[in-house]
LUMGUGU-203016 format. One record per atom (N, C-alpha, C): x negated, y negated, z negated. Coordinates in steps of 0.2 Angstrom, whole numbers, padded with zeros to 4 digits, always signed. Example, Ala and Ser with C-alpha at 12.3 -4.5 7.8 and 13.67 -1.06 7.14 Angstrom:
2
-0066+0028-0039-0062+0022-0039-0066+0016-0039-0064+0011-0035-0068+0005-0036-0064+0000-0039
This chain:
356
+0239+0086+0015+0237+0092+0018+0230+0094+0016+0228+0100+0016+0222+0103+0012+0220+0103+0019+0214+0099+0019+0208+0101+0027+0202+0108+0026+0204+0108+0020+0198+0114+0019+0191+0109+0016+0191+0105+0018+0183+0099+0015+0184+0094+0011+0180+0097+0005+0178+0093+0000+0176+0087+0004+0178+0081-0002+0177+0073+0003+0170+0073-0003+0167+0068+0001+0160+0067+0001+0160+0063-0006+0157+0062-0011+0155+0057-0017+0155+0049-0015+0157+0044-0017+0154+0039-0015+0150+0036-0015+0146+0033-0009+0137+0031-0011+0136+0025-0015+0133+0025-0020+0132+0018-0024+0129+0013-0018+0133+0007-0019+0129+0002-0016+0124-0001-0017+0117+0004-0016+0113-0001-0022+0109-0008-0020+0110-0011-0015+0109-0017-0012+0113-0023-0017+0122-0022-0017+0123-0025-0022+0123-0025-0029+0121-0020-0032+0121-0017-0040+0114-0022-0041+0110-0021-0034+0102-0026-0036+0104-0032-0037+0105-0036-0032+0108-0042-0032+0113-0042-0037+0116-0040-0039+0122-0041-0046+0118-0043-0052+0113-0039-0053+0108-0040-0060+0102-0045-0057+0102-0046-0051+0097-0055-0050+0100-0059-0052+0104-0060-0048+0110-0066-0050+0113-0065-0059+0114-0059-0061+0113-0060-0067+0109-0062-0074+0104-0061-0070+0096-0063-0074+0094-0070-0071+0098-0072-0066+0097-0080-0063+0089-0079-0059+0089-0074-0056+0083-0073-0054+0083-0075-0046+0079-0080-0043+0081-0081-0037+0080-0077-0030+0087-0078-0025+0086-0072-0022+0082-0072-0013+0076-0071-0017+0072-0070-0011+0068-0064-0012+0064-0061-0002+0061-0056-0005+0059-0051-0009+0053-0057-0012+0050-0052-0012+0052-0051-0020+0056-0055-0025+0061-0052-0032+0064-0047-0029+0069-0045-0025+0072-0040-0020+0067-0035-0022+0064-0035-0018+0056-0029-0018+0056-0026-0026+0054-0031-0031+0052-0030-0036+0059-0028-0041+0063-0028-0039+0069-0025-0042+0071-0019-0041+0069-0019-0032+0072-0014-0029+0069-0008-0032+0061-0008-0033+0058+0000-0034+0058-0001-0042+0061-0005-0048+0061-0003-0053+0068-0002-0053+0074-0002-0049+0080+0001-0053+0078+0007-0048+0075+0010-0043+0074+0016-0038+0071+0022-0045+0067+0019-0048+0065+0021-0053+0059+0025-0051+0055+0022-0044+0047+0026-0041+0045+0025-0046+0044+0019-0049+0038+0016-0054+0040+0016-0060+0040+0022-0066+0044+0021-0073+0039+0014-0077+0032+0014-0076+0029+0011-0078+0031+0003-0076+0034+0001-0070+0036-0007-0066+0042-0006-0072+0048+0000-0070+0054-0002-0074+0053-0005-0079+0049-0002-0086+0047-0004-0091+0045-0011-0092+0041-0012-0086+0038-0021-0088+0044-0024-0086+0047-0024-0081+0050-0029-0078+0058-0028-0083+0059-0021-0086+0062-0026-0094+0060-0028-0097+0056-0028-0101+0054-0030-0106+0052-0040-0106+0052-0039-0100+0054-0047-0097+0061-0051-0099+0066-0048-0101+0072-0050-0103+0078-0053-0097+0080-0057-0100+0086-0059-0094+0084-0067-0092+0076-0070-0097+0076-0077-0096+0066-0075-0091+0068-0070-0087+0061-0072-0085+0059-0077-0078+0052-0078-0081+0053-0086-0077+0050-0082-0067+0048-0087-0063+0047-0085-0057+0040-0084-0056+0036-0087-0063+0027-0087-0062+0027-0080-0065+0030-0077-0071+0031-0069-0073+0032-0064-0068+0038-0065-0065+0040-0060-0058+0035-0059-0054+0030-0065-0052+0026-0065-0046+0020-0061-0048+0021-0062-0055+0013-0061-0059+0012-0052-0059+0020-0052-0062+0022-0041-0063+0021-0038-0053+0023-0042-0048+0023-0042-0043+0014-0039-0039+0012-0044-0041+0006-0043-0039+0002-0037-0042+0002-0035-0050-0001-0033-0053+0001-0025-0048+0007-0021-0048+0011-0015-0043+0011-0018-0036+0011-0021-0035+0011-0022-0027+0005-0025-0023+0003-0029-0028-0004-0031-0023-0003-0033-0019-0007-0031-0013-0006-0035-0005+0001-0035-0003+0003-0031-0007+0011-0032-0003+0016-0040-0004+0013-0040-0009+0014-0049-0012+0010-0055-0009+0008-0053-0002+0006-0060+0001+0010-0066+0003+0016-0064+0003+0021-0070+0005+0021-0077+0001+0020-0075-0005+0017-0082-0008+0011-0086-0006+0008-0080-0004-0001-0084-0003+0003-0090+0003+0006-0084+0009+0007-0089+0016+0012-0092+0014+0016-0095+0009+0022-0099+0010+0016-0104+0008+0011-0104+0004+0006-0111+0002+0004-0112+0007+0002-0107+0013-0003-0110+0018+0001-0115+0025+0010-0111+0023+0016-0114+0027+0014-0122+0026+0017-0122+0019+0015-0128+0017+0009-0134+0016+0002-0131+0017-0003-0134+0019-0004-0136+0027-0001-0132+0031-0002-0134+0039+0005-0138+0039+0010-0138+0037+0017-0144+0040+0013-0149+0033+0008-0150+0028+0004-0155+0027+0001-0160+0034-0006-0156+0035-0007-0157+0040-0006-0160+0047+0001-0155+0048+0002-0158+0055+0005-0165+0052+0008-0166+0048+0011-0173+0046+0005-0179+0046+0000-0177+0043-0005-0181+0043-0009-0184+0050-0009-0178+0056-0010-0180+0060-0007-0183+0064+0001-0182+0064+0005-0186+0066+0005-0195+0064+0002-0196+0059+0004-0201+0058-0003-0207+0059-0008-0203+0062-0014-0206+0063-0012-0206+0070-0008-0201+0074-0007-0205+0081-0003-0208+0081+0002-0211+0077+0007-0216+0078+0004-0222+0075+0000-0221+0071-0006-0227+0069-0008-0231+0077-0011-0226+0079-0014-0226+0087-0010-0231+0093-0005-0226+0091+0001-0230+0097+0002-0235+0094+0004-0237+0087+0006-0244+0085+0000-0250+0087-0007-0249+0087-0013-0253+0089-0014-0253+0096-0010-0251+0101-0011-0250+0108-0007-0254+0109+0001-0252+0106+0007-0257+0108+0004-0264+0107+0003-0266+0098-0001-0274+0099-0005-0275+0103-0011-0272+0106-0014-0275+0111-0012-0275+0117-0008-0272+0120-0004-0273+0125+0000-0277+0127+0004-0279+0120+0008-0286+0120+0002-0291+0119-0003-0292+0117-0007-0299+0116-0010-0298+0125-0013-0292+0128-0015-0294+0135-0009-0298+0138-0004-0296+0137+0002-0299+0139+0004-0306+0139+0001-0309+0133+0004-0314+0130-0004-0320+0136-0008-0315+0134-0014-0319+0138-0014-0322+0144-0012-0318+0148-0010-0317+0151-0005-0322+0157+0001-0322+0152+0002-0329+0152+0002-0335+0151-0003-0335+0145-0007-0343+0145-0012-0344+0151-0014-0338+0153-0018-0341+0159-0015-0344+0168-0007-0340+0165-0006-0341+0173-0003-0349+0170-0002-0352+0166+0002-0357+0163-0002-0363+0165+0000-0366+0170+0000-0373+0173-0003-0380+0169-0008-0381+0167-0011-0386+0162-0016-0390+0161-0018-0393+0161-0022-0398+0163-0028-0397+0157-0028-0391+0152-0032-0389+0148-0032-0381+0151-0033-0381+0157-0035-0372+0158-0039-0372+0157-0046-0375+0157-0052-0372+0158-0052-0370+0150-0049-0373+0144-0049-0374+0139-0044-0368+0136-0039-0365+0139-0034-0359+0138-0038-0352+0140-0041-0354+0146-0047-0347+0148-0048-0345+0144-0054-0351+0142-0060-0349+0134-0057-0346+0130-0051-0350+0127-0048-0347+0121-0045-0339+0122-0043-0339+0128-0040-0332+0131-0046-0327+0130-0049-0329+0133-0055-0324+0135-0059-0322+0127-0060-0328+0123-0062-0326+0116-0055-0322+0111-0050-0323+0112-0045-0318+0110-0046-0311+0113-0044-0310+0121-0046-0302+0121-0054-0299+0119-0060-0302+0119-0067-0300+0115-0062-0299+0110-0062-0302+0106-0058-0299+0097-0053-0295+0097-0049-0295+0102-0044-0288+0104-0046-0283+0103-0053-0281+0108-0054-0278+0111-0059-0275+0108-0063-0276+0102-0067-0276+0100-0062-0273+0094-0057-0275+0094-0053-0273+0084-0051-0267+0087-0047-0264+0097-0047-0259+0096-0050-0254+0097-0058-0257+0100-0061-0250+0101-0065-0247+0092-0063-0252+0088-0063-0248+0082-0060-0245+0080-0054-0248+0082-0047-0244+0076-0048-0235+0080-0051-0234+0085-0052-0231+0090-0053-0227+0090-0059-0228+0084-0067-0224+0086-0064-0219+0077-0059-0224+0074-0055-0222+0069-0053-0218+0070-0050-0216+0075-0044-0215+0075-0047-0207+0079-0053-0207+0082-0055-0201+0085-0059-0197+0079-0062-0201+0072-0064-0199+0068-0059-0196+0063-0053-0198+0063-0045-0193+0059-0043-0189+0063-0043-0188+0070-0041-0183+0073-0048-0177+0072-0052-0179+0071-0059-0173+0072-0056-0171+0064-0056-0173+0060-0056-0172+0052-0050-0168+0051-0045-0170+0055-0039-0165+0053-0038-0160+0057-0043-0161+0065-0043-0153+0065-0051-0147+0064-0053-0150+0059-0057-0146+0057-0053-0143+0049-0049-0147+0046-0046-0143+0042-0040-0142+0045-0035-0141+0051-0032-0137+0052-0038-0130+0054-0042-0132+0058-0045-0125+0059-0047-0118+0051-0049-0123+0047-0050-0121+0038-0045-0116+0035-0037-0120+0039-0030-0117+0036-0029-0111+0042-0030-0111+0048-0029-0105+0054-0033-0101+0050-0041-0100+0050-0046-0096+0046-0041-0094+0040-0039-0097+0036-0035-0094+0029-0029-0091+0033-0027-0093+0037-0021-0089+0037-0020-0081+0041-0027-0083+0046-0028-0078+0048-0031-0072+0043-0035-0074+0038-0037-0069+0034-0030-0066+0029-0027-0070+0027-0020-0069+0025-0016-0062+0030-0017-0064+0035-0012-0060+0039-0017-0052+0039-0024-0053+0038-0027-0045+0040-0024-0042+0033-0025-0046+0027-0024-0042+0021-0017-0040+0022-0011-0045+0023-0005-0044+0024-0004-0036+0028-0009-0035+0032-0007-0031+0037-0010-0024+0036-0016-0023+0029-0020-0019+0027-0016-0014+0022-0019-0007+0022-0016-0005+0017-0021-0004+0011-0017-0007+0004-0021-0008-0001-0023-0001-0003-0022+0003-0005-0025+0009-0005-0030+0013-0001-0030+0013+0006-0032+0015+0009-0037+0012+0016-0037+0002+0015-0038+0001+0018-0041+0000+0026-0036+0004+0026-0036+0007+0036-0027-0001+0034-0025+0000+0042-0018-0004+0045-0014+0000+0041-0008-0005+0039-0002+0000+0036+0003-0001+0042+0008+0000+0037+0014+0002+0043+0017-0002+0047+0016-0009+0044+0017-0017+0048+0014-0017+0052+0007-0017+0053+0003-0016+0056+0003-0011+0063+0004-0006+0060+0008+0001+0065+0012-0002+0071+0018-0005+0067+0025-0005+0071+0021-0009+0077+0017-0016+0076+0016-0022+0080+0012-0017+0085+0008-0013+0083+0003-0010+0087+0005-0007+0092+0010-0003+0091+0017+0004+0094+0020+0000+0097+0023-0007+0096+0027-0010+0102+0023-0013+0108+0017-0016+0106+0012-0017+0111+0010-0014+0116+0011-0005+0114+0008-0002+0122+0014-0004+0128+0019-0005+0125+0022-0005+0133+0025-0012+0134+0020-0016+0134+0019-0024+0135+0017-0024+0142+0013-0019+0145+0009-0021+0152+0002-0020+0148+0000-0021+0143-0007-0021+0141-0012-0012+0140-0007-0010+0141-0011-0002+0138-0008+0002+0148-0015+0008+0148-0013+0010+0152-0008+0018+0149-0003+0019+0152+0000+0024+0149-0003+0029+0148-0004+0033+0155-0005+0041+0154-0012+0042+0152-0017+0035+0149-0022+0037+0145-0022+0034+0138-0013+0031+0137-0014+0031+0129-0009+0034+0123-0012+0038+0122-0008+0042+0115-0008+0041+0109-0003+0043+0107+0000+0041+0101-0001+0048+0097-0006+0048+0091-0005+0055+0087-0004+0054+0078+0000+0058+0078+0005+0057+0070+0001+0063+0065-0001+0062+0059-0007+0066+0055-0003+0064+0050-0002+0072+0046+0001+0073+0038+0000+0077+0036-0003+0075+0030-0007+0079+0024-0003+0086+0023-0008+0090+0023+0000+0098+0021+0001+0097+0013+0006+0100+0012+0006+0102+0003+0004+0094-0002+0004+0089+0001+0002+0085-0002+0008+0084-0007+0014+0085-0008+0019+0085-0014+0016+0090-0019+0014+0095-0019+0011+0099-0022+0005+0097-0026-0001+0093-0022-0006+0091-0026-0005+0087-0029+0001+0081-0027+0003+0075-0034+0007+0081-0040+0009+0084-0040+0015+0087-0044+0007+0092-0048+0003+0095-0046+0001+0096-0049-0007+0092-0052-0009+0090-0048-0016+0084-0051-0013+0079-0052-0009+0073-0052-0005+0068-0055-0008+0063-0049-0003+0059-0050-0003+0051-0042-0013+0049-0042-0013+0047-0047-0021+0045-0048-0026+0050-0042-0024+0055-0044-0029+0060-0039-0027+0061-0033-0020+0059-0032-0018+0060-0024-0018+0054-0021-0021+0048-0025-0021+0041-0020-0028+0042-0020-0033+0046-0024-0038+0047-0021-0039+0050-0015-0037+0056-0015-0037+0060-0009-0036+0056-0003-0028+0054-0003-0027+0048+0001-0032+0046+0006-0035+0039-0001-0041+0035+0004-0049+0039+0006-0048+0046+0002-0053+0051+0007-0050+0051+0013-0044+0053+0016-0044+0056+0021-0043+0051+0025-0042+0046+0024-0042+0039+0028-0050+0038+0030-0054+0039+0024-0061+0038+0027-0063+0043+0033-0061+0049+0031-0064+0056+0035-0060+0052+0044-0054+0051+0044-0052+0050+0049-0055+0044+0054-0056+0039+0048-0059+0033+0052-0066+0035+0055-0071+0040+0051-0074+0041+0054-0078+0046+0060-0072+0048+0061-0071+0056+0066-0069+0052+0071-0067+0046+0074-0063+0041+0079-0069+0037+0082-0068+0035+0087-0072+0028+0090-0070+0021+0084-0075+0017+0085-0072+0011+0080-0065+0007+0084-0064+0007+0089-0059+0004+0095-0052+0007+0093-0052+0015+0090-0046+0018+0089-0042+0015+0083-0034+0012+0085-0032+0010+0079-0028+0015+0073-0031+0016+0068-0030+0020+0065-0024+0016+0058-0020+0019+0056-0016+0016+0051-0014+0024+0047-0011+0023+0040-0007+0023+0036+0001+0022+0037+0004+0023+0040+0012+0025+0039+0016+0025+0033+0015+0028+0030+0018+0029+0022+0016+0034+0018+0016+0037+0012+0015+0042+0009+0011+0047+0013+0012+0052+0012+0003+0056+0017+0002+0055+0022+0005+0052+0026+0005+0052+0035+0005+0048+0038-0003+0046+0044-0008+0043+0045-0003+0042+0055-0005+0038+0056-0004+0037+0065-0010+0035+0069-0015+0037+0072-0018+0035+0078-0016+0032+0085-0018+0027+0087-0018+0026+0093-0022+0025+0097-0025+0029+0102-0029+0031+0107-0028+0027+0114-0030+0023+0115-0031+0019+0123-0037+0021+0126-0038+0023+0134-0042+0024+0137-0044+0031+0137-0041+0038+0136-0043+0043+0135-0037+0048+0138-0041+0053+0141-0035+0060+0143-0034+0063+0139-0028+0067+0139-0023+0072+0135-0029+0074+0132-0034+0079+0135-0040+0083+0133-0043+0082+0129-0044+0073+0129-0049+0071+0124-0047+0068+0119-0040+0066+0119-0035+0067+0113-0035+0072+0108-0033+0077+0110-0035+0083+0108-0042+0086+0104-0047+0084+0108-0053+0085+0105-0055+0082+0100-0054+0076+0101-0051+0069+0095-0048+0073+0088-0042+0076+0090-0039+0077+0083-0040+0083+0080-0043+0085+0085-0047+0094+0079-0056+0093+0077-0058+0087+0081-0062+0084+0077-0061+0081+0071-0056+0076+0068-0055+0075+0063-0053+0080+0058-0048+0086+0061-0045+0091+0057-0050+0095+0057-0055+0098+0059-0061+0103+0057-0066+0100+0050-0067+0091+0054-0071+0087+0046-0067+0086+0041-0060+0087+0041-0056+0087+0033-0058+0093+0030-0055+0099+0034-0055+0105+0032-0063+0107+0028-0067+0102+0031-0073+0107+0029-0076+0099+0023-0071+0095+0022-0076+0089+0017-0072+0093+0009-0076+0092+0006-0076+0095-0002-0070+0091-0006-0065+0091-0008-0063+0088-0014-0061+0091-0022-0069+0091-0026-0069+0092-0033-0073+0087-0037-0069+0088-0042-0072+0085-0047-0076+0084-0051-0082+0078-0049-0090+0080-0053-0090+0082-0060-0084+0078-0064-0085+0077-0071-0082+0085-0072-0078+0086-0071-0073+0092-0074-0072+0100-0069-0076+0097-0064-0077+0104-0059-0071+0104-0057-0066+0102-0056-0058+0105-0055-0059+0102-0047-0058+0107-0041-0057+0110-0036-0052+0107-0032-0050+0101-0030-0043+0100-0025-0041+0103-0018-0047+0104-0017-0047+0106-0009-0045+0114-0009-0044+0116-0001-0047+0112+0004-0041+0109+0005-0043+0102+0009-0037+0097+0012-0035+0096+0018-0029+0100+0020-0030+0099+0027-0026+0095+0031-0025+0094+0039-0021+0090+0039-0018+0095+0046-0010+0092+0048-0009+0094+0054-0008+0088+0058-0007+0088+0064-0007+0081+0069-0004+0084+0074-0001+0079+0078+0005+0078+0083+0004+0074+0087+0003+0076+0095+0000+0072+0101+0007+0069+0104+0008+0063+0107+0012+0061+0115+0008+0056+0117+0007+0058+0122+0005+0055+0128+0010+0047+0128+0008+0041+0131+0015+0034+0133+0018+0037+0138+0015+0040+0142+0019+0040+0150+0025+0046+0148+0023+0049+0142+0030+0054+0141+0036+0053+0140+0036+0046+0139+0041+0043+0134+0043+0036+0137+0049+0033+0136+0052+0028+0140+0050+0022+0135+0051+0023+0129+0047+0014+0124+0046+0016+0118+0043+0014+0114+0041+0016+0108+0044+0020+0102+0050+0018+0102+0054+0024+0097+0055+0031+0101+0056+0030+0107+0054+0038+0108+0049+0041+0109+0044+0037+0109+0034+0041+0109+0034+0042+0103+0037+0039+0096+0038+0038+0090+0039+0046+0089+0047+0047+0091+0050+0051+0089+0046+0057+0092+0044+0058+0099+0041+0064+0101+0034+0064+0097+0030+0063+0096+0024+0063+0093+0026+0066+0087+0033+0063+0082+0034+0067+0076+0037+0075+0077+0039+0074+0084+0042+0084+0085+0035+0087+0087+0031+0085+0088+0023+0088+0088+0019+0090+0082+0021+0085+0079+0019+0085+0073+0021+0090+0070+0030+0091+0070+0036+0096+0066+0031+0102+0071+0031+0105+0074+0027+0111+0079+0023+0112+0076+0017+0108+0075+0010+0108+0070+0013+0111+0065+0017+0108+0060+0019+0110+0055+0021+0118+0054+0024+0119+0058+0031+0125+0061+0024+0131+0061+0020+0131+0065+0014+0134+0067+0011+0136+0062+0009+0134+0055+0007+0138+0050+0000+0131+0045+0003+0127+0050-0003+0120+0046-0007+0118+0048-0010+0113+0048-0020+0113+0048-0020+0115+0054-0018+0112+0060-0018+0114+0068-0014+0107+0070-0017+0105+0077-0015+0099+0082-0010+0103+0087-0005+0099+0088-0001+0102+0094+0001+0095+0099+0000+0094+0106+0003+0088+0110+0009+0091+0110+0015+0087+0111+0022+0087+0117+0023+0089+0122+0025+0093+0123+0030+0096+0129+0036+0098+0130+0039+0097+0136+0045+0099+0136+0048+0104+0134+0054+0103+0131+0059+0111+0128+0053+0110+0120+0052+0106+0117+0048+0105+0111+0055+0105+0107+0056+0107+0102+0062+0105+0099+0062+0103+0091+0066+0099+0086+0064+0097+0079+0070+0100+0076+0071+0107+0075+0076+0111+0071+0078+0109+0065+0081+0106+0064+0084+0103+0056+0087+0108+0052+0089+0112+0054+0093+0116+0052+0087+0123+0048+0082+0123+0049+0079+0127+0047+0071+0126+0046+0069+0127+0038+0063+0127+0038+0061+0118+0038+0067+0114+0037+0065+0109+0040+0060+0104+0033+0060+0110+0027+0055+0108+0020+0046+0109+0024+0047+0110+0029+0038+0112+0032+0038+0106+0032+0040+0103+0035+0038+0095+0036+0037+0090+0033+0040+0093+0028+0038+0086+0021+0037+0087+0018+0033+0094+0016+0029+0097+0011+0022+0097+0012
């Protein structure tokens, strides 16, 4: 029967088509190989595609890691912390076996007070002579455990001054992990942990906002000045932001142009004041080229307010903050708009303002 509708094309599976050519390459299938396969058959990166063949079908795990790092950078920390995984389950091993050392020298001396114990309750015609002996066995007991002791307080200080060494590395692991290498400011990881934490109890609502900033036209200046100049721009307008804000405010990097603020301890009003001060100081910061004169600007940005009390948990302040933003955009650009109700995100029309 003719329904009148064309049936849809089938979508390539390209999850397995990845996995198909790992396992074919014998390549092992963890993350972050996944990653690095993922954007070279995506084909973001012609420059990745190209090394990562030219690797062939026998490339080893230290190659992968090495092309890994070189395109991705910070995003390749998972090696650093599998070594750090593996240096603290060192550690606590080692700990571990200096208190069981402990309890093994307690157990023996427990059993010899015991054993003394009863040589002295032992009925004999040489007790004064069993005493002596008694009393000169616990002195040397007693004396061998308060060294094993004093040992034993000196491995436990020693192991957690380098567990403390490995928390220090791993915490610094985690800021990079959590940093966007371009930019600097928080990435998107970073983002989500932050977004879920307002509505833990720890933020008060109706003075904390969430506001969502997208560079306008920015497919336009990479299409025309090349990636190079628009991952400049980028880490400009990351600094212009960072520094239009209190230092308290968390500021991130989302993905491709678009920045998210999170505001605690302020009213709608001064949210608002907030984001047309940083929109007023991009608008008016310069981007040209010393060597070549060539003029990128001006660079503007639009931004999109909710309030947390607007919204029932994070995907939906998510979701409203990006219809404010859609409104910002709708509205003609380079202007802040909050949330309000009867707000709406019309897909059906116009909906290239928003990603343009």
């Amino acid at each position: 029967m003719n329904t009148g509708v064309t049936p849809k094309a089938p979508v390539p599976d390209i999850a397995a088509q990845i996995t198909y050519a790992m396992r074919t390459m014998g390549v092992a299938p963890i993350p972050r190989n996944y990653e690095l396969f993922y954007e070279a058959y995506i084909g973001s990166n012609p420059a990745l595609t190209r090394d990562l063949s030219a690797l062939g079908s026998k490339a080893t795990q230290e190659e992968l890691d090495t092309l890994g790092e070189q395109y991705f950078g910070r995003h390749h920390q998972s090696r650093m912390m599998e070594n750090v995984h593996t240096r603290i389950v060192t550690e606590l091993d080692g700990l571990l076996g200096v208190l069981k050392q402990e309890q093994s020298s307690l157990e023996s001396y427990n059993k010899l007070l015991g054993e003394t114990c009863n040589r002295i309750n032992t009925k004999s015609k040489n007790s004064a002579e069993l005493l002596r002996s008694a009393i000169t066995l616990l002195q040397e007991a007693t004396g061998d455990t308060m060294a094993h002791g004093e040992k034993t307080v000196e491995s436990v200080e020693q192991k957690s001054q380098e567990m403390a060494e490995v928390r220090k590395e791993l915490d610094e692991y985690k800021r990079i992990a959590n940093t966007d290498s371009l930019t600097r400011i928080a990435n998107r990881r970073a983002f989500d942990e932050k977004l879920a934490a307002i509505y833990d109890g720890s933020f008060n609502l109706p003075l904390t906002g969430l506001v969502l900033a997208d560079i306008d036209h920015f497919k336009k200046i990479n299409d025309s000045y090349g990636h190079p100049v628009g991952d400049k721009i980028l880490a400009s307008v990351a600094t212009v932001i960072r520094t239009n804000v209190r230092k308290d405010v968390f500021v991130s990097r989302t993905g491709g142009e678009e920045f998210a603020i999170i505001v605690d301890g302020n009213t709608p009003d001064e949210i608002m004041q907030m984001c047309e001060r940083v929109r007023q100081a991009l608008e008016l910061t310069p981007f040209k080229n010393s060597r070549t004169g060539v003029n990128y600007g001006p660079i503007t940005l639009s931004l999109g307010l909710c309030m947390a009390n607007a919204a029932e948990d994070p995907g939906e302040l998510y979701a409203k903050a990006d219809v404010a933003l859609y409104c910002a955009k709708n509205a003609g650009r380079n202007c802040s708009r909050q949330f309000e109700d009867g707000m709406k995100k019309d897909f059906t029309k116009s909906w290239l303002i928003y990603r343009r």
